[in-house]
C-alpha positions in Angstrom: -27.9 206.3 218.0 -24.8 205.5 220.0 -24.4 207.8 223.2 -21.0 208.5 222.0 -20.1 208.6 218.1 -16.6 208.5 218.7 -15.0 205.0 219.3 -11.1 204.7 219.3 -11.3 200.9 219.0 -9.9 200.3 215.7 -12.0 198.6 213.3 -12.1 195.4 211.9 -10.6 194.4 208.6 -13.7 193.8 206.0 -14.1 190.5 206.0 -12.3 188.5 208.5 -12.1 184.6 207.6 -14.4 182.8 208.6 -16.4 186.4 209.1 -19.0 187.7 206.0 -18.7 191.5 205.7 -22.2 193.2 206.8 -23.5 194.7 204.4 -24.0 198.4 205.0 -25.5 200.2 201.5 -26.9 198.1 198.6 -28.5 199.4 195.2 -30.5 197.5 192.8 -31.0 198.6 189.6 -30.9 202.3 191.4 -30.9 204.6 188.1 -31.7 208.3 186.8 -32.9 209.7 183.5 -33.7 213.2 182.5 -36.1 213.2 179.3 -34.6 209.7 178.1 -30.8 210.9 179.0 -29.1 208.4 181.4 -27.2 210.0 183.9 -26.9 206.9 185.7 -27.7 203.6 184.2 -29.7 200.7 186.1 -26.7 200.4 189.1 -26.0 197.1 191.5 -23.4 198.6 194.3 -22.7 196.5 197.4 -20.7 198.7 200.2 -19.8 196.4 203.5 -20.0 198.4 206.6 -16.6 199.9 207.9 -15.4 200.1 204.0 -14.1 202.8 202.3 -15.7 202.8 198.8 -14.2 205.6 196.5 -16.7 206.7 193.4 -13.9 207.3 190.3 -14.8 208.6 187.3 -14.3 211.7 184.4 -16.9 214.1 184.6 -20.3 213.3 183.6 -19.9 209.2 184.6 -22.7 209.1 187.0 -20.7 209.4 190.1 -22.2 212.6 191.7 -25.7 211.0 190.3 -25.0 208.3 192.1 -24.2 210.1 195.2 -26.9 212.0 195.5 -29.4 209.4 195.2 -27.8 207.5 198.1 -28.4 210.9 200.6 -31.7 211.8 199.0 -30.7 214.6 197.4 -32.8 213.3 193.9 -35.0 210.6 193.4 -34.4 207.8 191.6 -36.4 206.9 188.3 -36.2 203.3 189.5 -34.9 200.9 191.7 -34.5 200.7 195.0 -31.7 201.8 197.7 -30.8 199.7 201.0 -29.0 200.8 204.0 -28.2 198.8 206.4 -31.0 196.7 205.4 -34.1 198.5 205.0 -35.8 200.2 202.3 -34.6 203.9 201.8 -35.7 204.7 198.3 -38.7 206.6 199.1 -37.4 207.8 202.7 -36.4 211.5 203.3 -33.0 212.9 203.4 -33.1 213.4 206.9 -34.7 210.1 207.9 -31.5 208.1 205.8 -28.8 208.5 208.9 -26.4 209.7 206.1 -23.9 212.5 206.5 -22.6 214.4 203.9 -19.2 216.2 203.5 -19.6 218.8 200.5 -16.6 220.1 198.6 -17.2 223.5 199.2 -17.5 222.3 203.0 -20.7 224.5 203.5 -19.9 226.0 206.9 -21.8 228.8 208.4 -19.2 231.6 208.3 -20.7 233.6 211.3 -20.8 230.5 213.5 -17.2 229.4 215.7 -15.9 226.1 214.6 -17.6 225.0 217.8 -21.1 226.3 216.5 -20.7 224.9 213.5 -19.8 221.2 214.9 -22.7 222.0 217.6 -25.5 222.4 214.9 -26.4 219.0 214.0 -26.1 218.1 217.4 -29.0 221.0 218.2 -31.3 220.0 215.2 -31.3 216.3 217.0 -31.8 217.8 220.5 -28.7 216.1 221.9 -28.2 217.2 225.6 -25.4 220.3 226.2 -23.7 217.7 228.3 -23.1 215.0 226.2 -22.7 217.7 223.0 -19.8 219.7 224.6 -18.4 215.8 225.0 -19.1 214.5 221.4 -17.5 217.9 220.3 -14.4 218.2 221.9 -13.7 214.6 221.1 -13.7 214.9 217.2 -12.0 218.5 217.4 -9.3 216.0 219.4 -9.8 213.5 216.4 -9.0 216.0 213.4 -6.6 217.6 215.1 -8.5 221.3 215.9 -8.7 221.4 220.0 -7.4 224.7 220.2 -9.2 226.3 217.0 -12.8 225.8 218.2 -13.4 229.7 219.3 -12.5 230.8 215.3 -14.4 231.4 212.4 -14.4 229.9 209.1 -12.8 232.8 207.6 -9.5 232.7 210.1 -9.2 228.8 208.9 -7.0 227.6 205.6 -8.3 225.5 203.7 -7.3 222.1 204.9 -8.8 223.7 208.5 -12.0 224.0 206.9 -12.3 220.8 205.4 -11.4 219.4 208.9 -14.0 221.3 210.6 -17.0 219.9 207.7 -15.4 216.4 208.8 -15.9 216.7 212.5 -19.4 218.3 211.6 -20.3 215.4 209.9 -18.8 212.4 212.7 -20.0 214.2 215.5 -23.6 212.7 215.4 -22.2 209.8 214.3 -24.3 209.2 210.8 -24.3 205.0 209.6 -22.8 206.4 206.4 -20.7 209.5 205.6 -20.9 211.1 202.0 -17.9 213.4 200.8 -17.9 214.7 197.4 -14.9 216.1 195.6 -13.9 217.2 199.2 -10.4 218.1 198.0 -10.3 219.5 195.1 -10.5 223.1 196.5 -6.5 222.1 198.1 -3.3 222.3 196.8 -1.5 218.9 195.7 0.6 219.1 199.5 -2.3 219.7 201.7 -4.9 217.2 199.9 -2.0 214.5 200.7 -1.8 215.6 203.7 -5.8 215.1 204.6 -5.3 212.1 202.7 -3.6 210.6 205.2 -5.8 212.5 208.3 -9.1 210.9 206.5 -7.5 207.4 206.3 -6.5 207.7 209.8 -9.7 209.1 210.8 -11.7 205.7 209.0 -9.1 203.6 210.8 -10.0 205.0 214.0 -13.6 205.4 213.5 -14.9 202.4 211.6 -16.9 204.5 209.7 -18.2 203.4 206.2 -17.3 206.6 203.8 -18.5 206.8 200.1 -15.8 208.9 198.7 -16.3 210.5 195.5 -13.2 211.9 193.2 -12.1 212.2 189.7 -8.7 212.3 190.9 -7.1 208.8 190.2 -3.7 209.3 192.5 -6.4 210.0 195.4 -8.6 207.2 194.8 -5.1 205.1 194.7 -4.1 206.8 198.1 -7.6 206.4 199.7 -9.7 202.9 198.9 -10.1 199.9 200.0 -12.0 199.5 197.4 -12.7 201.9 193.9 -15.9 201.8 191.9 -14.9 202.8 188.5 -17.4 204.5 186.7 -17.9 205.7 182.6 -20.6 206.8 180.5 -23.5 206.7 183.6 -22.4 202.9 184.4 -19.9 201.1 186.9 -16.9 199.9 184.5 -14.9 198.0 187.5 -15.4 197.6 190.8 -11.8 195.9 193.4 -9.2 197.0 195.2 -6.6 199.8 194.3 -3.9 197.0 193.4 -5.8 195.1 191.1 -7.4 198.3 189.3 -4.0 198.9 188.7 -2.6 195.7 188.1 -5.3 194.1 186.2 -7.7 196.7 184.4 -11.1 195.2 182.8 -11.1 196.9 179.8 -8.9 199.4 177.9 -11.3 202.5 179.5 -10.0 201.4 182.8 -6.2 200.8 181.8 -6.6 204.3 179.9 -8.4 206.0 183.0 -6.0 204.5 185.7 -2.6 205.7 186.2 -0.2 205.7 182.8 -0.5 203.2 180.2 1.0 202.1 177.3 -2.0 200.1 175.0 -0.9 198.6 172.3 -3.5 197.3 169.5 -3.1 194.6 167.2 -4.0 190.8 165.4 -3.2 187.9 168.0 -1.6 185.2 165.9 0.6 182.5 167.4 0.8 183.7 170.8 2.0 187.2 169.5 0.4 190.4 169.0 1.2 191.8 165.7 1.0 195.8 165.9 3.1 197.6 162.8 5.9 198.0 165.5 6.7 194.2 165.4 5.4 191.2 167.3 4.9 191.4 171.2 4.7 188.1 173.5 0.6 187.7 174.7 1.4 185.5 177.9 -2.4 185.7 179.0 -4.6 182.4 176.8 -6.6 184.2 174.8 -9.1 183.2 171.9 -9.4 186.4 170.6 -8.7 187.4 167.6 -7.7 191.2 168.2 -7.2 192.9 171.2 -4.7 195.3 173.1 -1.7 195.1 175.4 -1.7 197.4 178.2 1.8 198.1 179.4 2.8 200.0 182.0 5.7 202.6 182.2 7.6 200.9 185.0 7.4 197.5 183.6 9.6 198.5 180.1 13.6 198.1 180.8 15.7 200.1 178.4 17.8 197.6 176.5 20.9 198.0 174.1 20.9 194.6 173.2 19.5 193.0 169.7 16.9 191.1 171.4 15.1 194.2 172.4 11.0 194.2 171.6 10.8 197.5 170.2 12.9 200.3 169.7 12.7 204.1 169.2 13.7 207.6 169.3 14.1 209.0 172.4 12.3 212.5 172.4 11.8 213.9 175.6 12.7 213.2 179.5 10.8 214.3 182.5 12.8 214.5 185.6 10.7 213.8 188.7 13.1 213.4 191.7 14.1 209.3 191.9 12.3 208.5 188.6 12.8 210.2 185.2 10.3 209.4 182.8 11.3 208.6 179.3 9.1 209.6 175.9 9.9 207.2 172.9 8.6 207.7 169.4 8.4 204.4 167.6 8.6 204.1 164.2 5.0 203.5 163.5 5.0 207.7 165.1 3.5 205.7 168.6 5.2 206.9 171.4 6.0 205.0 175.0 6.3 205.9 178.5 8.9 204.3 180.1 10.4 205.3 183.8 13.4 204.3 184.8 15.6 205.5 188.1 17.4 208.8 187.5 20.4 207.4 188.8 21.2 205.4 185.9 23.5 206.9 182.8 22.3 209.6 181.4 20.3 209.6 178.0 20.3 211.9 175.5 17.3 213.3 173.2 17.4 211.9 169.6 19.4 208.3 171.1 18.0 205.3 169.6 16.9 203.0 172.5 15.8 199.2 172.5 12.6 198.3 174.7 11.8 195.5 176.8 9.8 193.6 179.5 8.9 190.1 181.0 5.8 189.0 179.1 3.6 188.7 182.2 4.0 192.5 183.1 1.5 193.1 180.5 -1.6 192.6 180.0 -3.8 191.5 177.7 -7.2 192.8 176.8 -9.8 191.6 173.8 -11.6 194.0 171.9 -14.6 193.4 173.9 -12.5 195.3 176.8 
């Protein structure tokens, strides 16, 4: 272990040309199954080191399954787990140099922050020395120098979760775990620590598993998001193209707003009982959907609109309003447009449209 686990040096991008990414975590066919029930299906997950890897899924995907196997908190029914190289399936949680952030943050609430940060330090017989230096400088790194003489119970929330942070960098694990760690805040304060954790991985070079059913914070968070359904990893890339260019019609659904369309491809066209609608992608499929998102769709008077529909509700959210359109076929469309345009009313009859390559098309086998 390094004398200090706090380096300010920032880290290096993954990958730099010319540079492979070191590989930090790797699971082959790491699974679970309880009395034939898959919880998580026969995995292959590559984490580089200094990545942030966010786990996203509904409940009941495999992405707390997954965690858990990586710290040793269950064993797997097969496969086998690497960290930074060697073979951990069969090694001890404590032997795996993994630290783990709970969501309920798991402090002792008649120890001082200070105590609480101190006790891993203790349990690895770090000298008093080099532990008062190790703690003061992540209580300088989450931004809680002055509260390290209070207990749990005189911190908010956010405090709390900072505190289980620090906790968890101060003996400077080769892999940090945090699971659902802010779900217990308000929408505000998680954005807030948001930031504070991004900052933190910036500064630290720390590889962080981060799991979260919370799409917006996977968005705000990753450098990468391992997308996960039904006990088995649906897509795995970078926030942009999850968003941009969903796998399958799970992902598109799952990630941010959609609108999926579902039709017969004939002559370049998708024919859905709304009317035809450009495919730009080359496709040999016969049937498939187009996934179109809200901000993409330009409200047009014109006659060459795409579609067009009753406008039956609008949700005004600041610079944005969001528009709901029922088409004829009873599907309705989310659209968003700037609030700053001319005003709409409910019941107008609107025209739709968009450039062909804003959306995307996906076979059935997606």
């Amino acid at each position: 272990m390094k004398n200090s686990v706090i380096d300010l040096t920032p880290s290096k991008p993954i990958g730099f040309p010319g540079e492979p990414a070191k590989l930090k975590l790797h699971t082959q066919g790491l699974c679970k199954f309880y009395d034939g029930f898959a919880a998580l299906n026969p995995t292959d997950l590559k984490v580089n080191a200094g990545e942030l890897l966010t786990l996203l899924g509904p409940s009941g995907s495999g992405k707390t399954t997954l965690l858990q196997l990586i710290c040793g908190l269950l064993k797997p029914s097969d496969g086998r787990l690497y960290i930074d190289g060697r073979d951990r399936t069969d090694s001890p949680a404590s032997e795996r140099d993994v630290g783990v952030v709970f969501q309920n943050y798991a402090l002792f609430p008649h120890l001082t922050v200070h105590e609480n940060i101190a006790f891993p330090l203790e349990m690895r017989s770090v000298g008093k020395v080099d532990a008062k230096k190790r703690i003061a400088e992540v209580l300088e790194m989450v931004g809680l120098a002055d509260f390290e003489k209070r207990f749990p119970s005189e911190l908010s929330g956010g405090q709390q979760q900072r505190v289980a942070l620090a906790r968890c960098l101060v003996y400077g694990p080769s892999l940090i775990l945090m699971d659902e760690s802010l779900s217990a805040l308000d929408r505000k304060l998680r954005e807030a620590m948001q930031i504070e954790i991004r900052r933190i991985h910036r500064e630290t070079g720390t590889t962080i598993i981060f799991v979260t059913h919370d799409q917006e914070e996977a968005l705000a968070l990753s450098d990468r998001i391992c997308l996960m359904n039904a006990g088995r990893i649906e897509q795995i890339c970078s926030p942009q193209e999850m968003y941009e260019r969903p796998a399958s019609r799970f992902a598109a659904d799952f990630i941010g707003i959609s609108n999926i369309f579902e039709g017969k491809v004939l002559n370049g066209y998708l024919q859905t009982s709304d009317g035809a609608m450009p495919v730009s992608q080359v496709t040999h499929a016969d049937r498939g959907y187009l996934v179109l998102r809200p901000e993409h769709i330009r409200i047009d008077a014109s006659e060459s609109a795409m579609l067009s529909g009753r406008l039956i509700e609008t949700i005004y959210a600041g610079a944005e309003c969001s528009l709901m359109i029922r088409l004829e076929s009873g599907f309705t469309v989310t659209a968003r447009r700037s609030s700053s345009l001319p005003h709409l009313q409910i019941g107008d009859i609107v025209g739709l449209t968009w450039k062909p390559e804003d959306a995307r098309f996906l076979d059935n086998g997606g």
